[in-house]
ZAMARGU-4260 file (C-alpha; in steps of 0.2 Angstrom, whole numbers, plus 5000, padded with zeros to 4 digits):
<rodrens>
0) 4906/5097/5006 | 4902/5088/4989 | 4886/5077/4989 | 4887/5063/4976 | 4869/5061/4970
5) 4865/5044/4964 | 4860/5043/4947 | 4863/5026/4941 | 4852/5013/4946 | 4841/5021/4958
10) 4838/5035/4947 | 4837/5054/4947 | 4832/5065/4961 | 4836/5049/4972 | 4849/5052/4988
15) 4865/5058/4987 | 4879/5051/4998 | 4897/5058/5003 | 4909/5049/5012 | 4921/5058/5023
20) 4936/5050/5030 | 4946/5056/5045 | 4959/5068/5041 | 4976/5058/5048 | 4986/5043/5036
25) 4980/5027/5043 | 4991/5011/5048 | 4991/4994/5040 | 4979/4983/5052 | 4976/4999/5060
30) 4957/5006/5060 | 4952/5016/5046 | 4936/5029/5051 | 4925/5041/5045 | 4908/5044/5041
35) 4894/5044/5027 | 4886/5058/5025 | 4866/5053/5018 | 4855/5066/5009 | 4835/5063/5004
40) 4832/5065/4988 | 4813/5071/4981 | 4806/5055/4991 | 4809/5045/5004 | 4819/5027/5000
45) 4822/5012/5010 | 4840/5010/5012 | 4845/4992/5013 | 4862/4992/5011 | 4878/5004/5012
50) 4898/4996/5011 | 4913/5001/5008 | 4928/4995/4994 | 4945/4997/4996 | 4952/4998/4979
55) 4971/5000/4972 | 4978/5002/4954 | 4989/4987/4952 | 4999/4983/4937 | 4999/4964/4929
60) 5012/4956/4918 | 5006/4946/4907 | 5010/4938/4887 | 5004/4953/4879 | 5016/4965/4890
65) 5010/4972/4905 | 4993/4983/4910 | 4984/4992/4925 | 4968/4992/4934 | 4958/4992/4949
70) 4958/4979/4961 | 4944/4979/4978 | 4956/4970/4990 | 4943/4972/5005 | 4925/4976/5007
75) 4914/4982/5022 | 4895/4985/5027 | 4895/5001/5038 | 4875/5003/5038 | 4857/4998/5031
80) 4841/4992/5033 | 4833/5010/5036 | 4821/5024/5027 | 4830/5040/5023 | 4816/5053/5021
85) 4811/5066/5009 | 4829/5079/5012 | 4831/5071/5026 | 4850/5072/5032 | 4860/5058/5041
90) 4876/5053/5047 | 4882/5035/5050 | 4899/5034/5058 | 4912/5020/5055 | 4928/5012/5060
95) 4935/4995/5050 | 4948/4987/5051 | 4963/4991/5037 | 4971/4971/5030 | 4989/4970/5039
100) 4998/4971/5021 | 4988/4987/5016 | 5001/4998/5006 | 5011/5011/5009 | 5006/5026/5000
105) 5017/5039/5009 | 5033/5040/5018 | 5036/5056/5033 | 5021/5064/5022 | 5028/5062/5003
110) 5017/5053/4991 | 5027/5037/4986 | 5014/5036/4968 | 5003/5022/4977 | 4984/5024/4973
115) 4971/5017/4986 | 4953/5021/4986 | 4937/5019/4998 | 4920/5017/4986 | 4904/5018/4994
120) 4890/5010/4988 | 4872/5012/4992 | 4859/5001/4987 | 4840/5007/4989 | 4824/4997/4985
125) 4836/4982/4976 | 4846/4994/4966 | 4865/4997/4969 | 4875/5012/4964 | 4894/5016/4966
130) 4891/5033/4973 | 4906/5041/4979 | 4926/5037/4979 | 4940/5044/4992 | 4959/5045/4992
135) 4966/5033/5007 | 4982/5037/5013 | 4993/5023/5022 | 5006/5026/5032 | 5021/5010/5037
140) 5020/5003/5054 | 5034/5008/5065 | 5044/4991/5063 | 5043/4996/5041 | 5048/5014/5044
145) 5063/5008/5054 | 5070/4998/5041 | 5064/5012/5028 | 5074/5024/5040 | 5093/5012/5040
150) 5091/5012/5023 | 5090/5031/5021 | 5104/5032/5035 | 5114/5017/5023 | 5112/5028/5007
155) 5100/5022/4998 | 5088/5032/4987 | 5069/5031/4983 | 5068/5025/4965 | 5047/5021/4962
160) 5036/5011/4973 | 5021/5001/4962 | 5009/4988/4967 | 5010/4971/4957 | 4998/4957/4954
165) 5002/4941/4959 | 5009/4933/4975 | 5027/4928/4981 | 5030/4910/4983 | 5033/4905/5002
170) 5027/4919/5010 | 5013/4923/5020 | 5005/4933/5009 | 4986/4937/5009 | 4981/4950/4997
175) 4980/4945/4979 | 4993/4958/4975 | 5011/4965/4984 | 5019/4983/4983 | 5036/4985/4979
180) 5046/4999/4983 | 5063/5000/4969 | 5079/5008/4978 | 5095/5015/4972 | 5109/5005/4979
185) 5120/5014/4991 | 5138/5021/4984 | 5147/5003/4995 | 5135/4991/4985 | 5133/5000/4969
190) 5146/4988/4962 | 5138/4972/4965 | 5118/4977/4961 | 5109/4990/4952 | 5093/4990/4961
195) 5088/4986/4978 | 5066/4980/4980 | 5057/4981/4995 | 5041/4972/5000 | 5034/4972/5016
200) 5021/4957/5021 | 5014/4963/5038 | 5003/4954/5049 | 4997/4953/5067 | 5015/4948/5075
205) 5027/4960/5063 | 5030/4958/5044 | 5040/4949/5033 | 5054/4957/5024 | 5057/4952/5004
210) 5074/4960/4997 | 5077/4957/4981 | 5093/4963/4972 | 5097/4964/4954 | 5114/4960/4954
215) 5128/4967/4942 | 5136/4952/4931 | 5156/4951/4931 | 5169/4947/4920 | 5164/4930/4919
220) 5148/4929/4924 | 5132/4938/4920 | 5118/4948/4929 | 5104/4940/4940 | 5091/4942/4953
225) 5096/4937/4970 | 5080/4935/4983 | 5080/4933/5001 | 5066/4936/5016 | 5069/4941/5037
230) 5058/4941/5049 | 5054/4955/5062 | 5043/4959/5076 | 5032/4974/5078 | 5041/4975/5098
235) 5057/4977/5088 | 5055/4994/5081 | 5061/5003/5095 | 5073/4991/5104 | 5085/4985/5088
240) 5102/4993/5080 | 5093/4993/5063 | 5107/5001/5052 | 5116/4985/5057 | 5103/4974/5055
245) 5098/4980/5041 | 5114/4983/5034 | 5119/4964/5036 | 5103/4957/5026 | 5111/4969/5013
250) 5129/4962/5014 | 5119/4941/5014 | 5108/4947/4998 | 5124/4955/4990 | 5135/4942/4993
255) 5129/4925/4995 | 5126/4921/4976 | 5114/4905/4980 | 5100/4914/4987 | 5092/4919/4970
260) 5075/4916/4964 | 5067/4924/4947 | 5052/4932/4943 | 5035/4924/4937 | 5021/4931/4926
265) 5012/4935/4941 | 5028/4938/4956 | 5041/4927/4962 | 5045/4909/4962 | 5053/4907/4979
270) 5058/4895/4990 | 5068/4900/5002 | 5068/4898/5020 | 5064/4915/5029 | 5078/4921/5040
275) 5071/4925/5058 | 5082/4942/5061 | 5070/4948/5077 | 5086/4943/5089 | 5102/4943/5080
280) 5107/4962/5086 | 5102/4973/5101 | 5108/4991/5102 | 5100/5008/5105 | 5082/5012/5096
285) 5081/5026/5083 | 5068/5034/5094 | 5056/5045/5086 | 5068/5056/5075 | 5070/5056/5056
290) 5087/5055/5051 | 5090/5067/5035 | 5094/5051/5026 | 5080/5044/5029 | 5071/5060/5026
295) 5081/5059/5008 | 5074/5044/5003 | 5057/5051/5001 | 5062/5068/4994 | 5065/5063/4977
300) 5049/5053/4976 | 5043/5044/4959 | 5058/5055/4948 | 5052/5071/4957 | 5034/5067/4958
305) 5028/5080/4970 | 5012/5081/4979 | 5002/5090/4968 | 5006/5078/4953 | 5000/5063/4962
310) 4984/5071/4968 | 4979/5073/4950 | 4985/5057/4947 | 4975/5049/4958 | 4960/5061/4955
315) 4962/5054/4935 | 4962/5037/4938 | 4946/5038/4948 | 4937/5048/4936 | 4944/5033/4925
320) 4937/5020/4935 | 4921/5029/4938 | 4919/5030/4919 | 4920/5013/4918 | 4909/5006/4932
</rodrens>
């Protein structure tokens, strides 16, 4: 166990603090728990305050190009208004609550390239200090992974997955940025698009679904973004023929060239009217078996990113973002 000992503000040979959270992926909207782990320093402090920050590196276009940085999309207080001895030792559990449109970071345990953090910060006697950062790993809700899984099934392919700044028109969306995952289209639509994205917007009652295609031009006509949303129940997961369902939002995006939209500096310019798919279709449920092509659209995760890679990834940029705090 690796006590971060707070050296900024409050000064050496003040407390250390390590954060530890539980050991499983946690859900969008799902509790995220763990504990925070408090160690004395050479004298005793009063503790006023102790929070967490969830943070993710987003990327942002903008006139100069495009950048990267970290964003806090949600912050906590988990604890204060106490005095930590001299070496005293103590252990303040927690559970809060994840926001429903948390990303994905990982699909049947590969790493998809996301980067989430939990920062805790400590203040003692009116100073604050940034004292200790985690990986958080999210997993998709059932309803997400069956779509994720039809796909798989429909032969589609994991391309990247980022998280962008900026928010899509007409949505409900809540966080200050989205996550899109970028798909290889299927061998049957790889004539009409070149790339398939993904974005879940997930709340209490299920999640919507933005597809977005980039479509191929034809002889007399060029290329262009085609845009269109559905809706879906979290009660849907289990009861719904989804490589129908999810084949038919495929076929409308493909071939129905007036739902288009365009992208903004900051996401998508989009008005059109969601399309409530919850009770078009019924049929047997997936159950709880991963089909292989499902499985395949994870294995060739960020070009072949594997595991390893995205640990030290993630373990730079919060080294990075320590740096700069």
């Amino acid at each position: 166990m690796v006590f971060k000992r707070l050296l900024g503000a409050i000064g050496a040979g003040g407390p250390s603090v390590d954060t530890v959270l539980d050991g499983r992926a946690a859900l969008p909207g799902g509790p995220l728990s763990g504990r925070v782990l408090l160690r004395g320093g050479g004298t005793a402090v009063e503790v006023e305050h102790i929070g967490l920050e969830l943070i993710a590196r987003v990327e942002a276009e903008h006139e100069e190009g495009e950048s990267e940085g970290a964003v806090v999309f949600e912050r906590f207080t988990v604890g204060g208004g106490f005095r930590l001895g001299e070496h005293e030792e103590r252990e303040l559990p927690f559970s809060v609550p994840l926001p429903w449109e948390a990303p994905v970071t990982e699909l049947y345990g590969q790493p998809l390239g996301i980067v989430l953090g939990v920062r805790t910060e400590v203040a003692v006697a009116g100073a604050r200090d940034k004292g200790d950062l985690d990986p958080l790993t999210v997993r998709p809700l059932p309803v997400q992974e069956a779509v994720l899984e039809a796909l798989g099934q429909l032969g589609f392919g994991f391309r990247s997955a980022d998280l962008e700044y900026g928010r899509i028109g007409g949505t409900g969306q809540q966080l200050p940025f989205y996550q899109e995952i970028e798909l290889t289209p299927a061998p049957q639509y790889a004539h009409a698009v070149n790339e398939i994205e993904l974005t879940f917007l997930a709340s209490p009652t299920g999640s919507e679904v933005v597809l977005e295609a980039d479509k191929r031009g034809g002889l007399f006509s060029s290329g262009h973004d085609a845009l269109t949303r559905f809706a879906v129940r979290h009660e849907d997961a289990a009861t719904l023929d989804w490589n129908t369902e999810v084949d038919g939002w495929i076929r409308q995006l493909t071939e129905h060239r007036e739902a288009y939209g365009t992208h903004t500096a900051y996401g998508h310019d989009e008005t059109h009217p969601v399309h409530d798919s919850g009770h078009h279709h019924s049929g047997p449920g997936l159950g709880t078996a991963v089909a292989a092509g499902a499985a395949g659209l994870a294995v060739g995760v960020v070009g072949g990113m594997v595991a390893a890679e995205v640990a030290d990834e993630i373990g730079d940029f919060f080294a990075d973002d320590e740096e700069e705090d």
